[in-house]
C-alpha positions in Angstrom: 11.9 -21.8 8.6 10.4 -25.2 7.7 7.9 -24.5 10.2 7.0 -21.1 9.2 6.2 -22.1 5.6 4.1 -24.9 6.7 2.1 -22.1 7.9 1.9 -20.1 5.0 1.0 -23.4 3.0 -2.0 -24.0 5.5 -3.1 -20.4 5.8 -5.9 -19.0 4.0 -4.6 -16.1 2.1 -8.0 -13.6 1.7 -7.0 -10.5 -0.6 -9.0 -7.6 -1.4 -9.7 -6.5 -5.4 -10.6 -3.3 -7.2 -13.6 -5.2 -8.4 -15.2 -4.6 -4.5 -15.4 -7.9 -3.8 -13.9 -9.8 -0.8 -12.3 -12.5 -2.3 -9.0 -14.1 -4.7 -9.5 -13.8 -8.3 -12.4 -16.2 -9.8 -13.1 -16.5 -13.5 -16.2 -14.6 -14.6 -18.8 -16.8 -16.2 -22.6 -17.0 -16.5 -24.0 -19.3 -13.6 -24.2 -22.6 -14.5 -22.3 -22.2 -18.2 -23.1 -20.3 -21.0 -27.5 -21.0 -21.9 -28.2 -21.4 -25.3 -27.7 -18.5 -27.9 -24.9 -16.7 -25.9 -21.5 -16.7 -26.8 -18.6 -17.4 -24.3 -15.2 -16.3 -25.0 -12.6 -18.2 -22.6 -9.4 -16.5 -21.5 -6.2 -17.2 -18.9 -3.3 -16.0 -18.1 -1.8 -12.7 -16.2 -3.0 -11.9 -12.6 -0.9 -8.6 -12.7 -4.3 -6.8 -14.9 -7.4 -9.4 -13.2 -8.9 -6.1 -11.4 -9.5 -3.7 -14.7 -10.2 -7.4 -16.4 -13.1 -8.0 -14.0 -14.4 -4.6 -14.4 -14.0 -4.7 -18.2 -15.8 -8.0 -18.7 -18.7 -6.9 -16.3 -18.9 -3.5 -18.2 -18.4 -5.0 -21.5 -21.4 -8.0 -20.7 -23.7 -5.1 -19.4 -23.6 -4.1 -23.2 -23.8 -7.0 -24.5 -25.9 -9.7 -22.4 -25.4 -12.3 -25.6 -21.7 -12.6 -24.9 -19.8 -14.3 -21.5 -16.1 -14.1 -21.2 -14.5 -16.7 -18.8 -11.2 -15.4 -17.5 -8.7 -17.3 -15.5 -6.4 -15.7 -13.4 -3.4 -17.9 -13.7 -0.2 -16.5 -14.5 1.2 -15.1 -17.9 3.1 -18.8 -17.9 0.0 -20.2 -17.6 -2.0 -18.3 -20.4 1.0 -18.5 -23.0 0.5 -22.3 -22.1 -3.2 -22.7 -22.6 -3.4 -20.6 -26.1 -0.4 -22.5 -27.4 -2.4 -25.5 -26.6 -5.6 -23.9 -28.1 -7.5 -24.7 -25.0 -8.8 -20.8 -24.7 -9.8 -18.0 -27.3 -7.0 -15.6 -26.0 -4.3 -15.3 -23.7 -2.8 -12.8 -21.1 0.8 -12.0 -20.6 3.0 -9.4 -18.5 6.0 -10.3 -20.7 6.1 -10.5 -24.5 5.9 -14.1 -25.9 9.4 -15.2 -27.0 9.9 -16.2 -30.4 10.1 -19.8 -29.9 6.8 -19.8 -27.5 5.6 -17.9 -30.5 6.8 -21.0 -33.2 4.4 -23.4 -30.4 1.4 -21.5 -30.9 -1.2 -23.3 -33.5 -1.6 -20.1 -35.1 0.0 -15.9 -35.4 -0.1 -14.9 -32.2 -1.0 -11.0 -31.9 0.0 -8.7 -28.8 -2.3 -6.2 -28.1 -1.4 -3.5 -25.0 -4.1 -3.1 -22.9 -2.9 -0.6 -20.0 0.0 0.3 -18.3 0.8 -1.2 -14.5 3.6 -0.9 -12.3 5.5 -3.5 -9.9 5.9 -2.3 -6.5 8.0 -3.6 -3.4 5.7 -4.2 -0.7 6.7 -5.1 3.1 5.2 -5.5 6.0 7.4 -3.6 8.9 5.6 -2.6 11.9 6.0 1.0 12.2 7.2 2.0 9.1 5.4 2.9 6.2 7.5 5.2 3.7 10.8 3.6 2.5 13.4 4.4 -0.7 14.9 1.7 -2.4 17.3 1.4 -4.9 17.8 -1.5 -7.8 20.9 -2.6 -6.3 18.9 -2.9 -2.7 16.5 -4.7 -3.9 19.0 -7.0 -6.4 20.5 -8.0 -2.9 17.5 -8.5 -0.8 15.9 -10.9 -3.3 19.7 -12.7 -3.8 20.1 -13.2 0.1 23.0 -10.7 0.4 21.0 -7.9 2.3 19.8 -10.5 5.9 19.1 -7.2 7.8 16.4 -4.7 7.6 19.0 -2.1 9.1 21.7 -2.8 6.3 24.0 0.1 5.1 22.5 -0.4 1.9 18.8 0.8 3.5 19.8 2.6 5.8 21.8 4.7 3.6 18.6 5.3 1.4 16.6 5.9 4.2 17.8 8.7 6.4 16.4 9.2 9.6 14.3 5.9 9.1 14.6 3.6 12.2 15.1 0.4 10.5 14.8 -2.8 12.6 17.4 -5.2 13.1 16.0 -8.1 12.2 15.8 -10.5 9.5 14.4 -9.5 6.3 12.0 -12.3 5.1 11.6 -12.8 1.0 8.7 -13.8 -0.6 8.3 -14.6 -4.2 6.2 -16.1 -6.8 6.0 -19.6 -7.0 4.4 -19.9 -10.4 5.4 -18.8 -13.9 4.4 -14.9 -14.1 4.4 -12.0 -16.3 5.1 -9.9 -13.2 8.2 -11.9 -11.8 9.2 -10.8 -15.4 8.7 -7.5 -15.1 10.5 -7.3 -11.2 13.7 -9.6 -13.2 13.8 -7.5 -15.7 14.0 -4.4 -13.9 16.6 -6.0 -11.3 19.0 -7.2 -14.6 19.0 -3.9 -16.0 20.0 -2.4 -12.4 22.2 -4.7 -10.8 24.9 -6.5 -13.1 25.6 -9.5 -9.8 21.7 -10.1 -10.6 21.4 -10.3 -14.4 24.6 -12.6 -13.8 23.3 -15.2 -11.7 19.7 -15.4 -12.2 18.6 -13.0 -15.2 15.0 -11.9 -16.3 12.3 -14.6 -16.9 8.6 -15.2 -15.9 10.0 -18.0 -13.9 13.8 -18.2 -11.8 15.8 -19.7 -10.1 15.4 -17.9 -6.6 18.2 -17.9 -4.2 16.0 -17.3 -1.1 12.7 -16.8 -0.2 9.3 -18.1 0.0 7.4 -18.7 -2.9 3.5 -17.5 -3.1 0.9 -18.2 -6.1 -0.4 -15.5 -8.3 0.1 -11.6 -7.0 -3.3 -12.5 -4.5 -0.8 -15.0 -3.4 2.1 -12.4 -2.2 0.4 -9.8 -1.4 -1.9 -12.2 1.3 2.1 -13.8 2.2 3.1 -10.6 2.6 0.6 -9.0 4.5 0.6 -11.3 7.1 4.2 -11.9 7.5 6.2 -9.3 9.5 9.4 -8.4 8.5 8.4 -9.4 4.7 9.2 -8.0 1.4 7.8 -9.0 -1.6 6.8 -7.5 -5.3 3.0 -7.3 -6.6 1.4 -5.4 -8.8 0.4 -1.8 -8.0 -3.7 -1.9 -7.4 -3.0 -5.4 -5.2 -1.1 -3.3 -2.6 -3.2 -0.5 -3.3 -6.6 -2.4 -2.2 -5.1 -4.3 0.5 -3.3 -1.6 2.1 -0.1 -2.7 2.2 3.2 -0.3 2.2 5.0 0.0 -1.0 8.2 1.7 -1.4 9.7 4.3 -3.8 12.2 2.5 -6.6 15.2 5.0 -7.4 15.1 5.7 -11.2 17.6 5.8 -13.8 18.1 9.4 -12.9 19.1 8.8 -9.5 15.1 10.1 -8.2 13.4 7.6 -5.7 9.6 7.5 -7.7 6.3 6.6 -6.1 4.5 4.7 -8.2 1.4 6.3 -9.7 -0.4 6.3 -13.0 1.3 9.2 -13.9 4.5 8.1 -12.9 3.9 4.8 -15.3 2.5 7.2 -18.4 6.0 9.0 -17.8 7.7 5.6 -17.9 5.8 5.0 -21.6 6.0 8.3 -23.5 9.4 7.5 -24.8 8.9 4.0 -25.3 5.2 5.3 -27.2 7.1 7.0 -30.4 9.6 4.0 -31.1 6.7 0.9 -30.0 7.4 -2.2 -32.7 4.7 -2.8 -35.0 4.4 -6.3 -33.1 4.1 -4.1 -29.9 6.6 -6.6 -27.7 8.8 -4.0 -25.6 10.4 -3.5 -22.2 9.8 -0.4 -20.6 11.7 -1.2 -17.0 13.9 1.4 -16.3 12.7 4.1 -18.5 14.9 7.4 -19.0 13.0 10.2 -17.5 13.1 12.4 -13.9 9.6 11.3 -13.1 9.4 7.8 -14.5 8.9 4.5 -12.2 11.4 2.0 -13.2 9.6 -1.1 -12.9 6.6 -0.2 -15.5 5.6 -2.0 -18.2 2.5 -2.4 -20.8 0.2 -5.7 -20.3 -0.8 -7.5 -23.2 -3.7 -10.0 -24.3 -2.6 -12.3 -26.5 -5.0 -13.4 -29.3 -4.6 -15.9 -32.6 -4.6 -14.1 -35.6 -6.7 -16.7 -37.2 -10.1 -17.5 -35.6 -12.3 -19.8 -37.6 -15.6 -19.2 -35.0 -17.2 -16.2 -36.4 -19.0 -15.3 -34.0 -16.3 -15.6 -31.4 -14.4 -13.4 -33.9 -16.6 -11.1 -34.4 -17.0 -10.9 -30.5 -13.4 -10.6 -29.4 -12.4 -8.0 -31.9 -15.7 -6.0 -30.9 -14.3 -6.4 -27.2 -10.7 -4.9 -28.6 -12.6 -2.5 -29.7 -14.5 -1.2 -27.1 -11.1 -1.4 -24.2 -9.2 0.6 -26.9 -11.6 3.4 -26.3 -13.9 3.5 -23.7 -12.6 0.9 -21.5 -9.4 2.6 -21.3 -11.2 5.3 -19.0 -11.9 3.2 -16.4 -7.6 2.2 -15.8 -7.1 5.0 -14.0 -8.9 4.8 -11.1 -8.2 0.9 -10.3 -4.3 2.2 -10.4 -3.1 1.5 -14.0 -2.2 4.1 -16.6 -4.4 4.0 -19.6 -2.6 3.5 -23.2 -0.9 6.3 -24.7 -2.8 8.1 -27.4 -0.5 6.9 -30.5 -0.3 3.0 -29.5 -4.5 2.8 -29.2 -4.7 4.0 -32.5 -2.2 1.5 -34.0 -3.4 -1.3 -32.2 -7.2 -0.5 -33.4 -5.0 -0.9 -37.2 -4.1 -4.2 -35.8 -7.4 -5.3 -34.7 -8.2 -5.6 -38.3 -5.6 -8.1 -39.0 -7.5 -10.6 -36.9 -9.5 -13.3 -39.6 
């Protein structure tokens, strides 16, 4: 095993985006810094949303060629960190901000939803490309009880499946992340043994497995690893090709994830949202829902003294909440319910 992840660490992990480019995530800038006369707006955090991100910023810069926004993909921990410290405009999170990272922050912090996404098991198992798995499966793979791809417990949701018999290989995330979040949160609200010795948080304390940087990181760990099984976000498997399973729902139906099996997930979450718009949506009720959805949100100070960069941001806020939201579809994230744009564009106006 040491072996093995010495070879992950030296291996170059090359993961294809939605953005068409061949390539892991790199912050979008001007070349050679921001010339005179243009603004830039600097942003970090959640790798989970970097394709529509990319493809927003380049859309949104097409319109406006006086503006730049630098985005750096690296991890909702990451982003909550830098805005707290006031080294970037705005933030990026899969997972609301807690109230105490909320009392670090220099000033308000406002959550704004920007699409929908899904978290998807992915593996890599030669000759099979269509599994089921339930929470509790998935619960035991990631706590080391389930050693065996050919376990009773797949097996069992996989009839007529010819499961090997070898040894199931975990990889996680090694950094703080929105969408280890997400996965933990799911796996608490399915599997009490998992929500009693590890819980939900961006960052855990893994029993087994490998640990791989960013959902670029994974999905490359993943995709070159037979016998792996590991969690990304949807468009990430999507673009590199990679086998994702269906999750069994709260109704007891194994769901493909889809954008319309993520808007399913958020319509009744959508008519009781919080003002503050910090909510779980894992495990939604709802025959055609995907359990492991959840909203994405950018994080942005309430108080911003640069005018311009004010005036730029909430113009950008703008602009996703309506025209950018078109575009979510086809890089594999559900676009915002109807009733939460609107009340975030009333929040947009709360920015100073």
């Amino acid at each position: 095993m040491e072996s093995m992840v010495r070879r992950f660490a030296a291996a170059s992990v090359l993961v294809v985006l939605g953005c068409a480019c061949s390539r892991s995530p790199q912050p979008i800038e001007t070349k050679g810094g921001a010339p005179s006369g243009v603004i830039l707006i600097n942003g970090a955090g959640a790798t989970f949303p970097y394709p529509i991100y990319a493809k927003w910023f380049d859309e949104f810069y097409k319109a406006n060629p006086n503006l730049r926004i630098n985005y750096q993909s690296i991890g909702s921990g990451g982003g909550i960190r830098q805005l707290q410290a006031g080294t970037v405009d705005f933030g990026a999170t899969d997972s609301p901000m807690t109230e105490e990272q909320m009392k670090q922050a220099r000033s308000p912090v406002l959550h704004f939803p920007t699409v929908l996404g899904a978290v998807v098991p992915v593996y890599n198992l030669p000759g099979v490309t269509d599994l089921n798995f339930t929470g509790e499966a998935l619960a035991n793979i990631f706590l080391g009880r389930i050693k065996k791809w050919n376990a009773p417990e797949l097996a069992g949701a996989n009839p007529g499946v010819k499961l090997p018999a070898r040894d199931v290989i975990v990889v996680h995330r090694s950094d703080g992340s929105g969408t280890t979040f997400v996965w933990t949160d799911y796996l608490s609200k399915a599997s009490p043994n998992w929500k009693n010795k590890v819980g939900a948080g961006n960052a855990v304390n893994w029993p087994v497995g490998l640990g791989a940087k960013g959902n670029e990181g994974v999905t490359g760990m993943v995709k070159q690893t037979p016998d792996s099984i590991g969690y990304v976000e949807l468009v990430y498997a999507i673009q590199n090709h990679i086998p994702y399973g269906k999750v069994r729902n709260s109704t007891g139906t194994f769901v493909k994830a889809s954008p319309a099996s993520v808007t399913a997930a958020a319509e009744g979450a959508a008519a009781n949202i919080p003002d503050d718009f910090r909510v779980s949506i894992t495990n939604a009720p709802g025959e055609g829902a995907y359990p492991i959805s959840s909203f994405t949100w950018l994080l942005v100070p309430e108080k911003i003294e640069d005018e311009a960069k004010r005036n730029a941001i909430t113009a950008f806020l703008r602009w996703m909440l309506a025209d950018g939201q078109k575009m979510a579809e086809p890089l594999g994230y559900a676009p915002l319910p109807q009733q939460v744009a609107s009340k975030e564009l009333e929040l947009v106006s709360k920015i100073q």
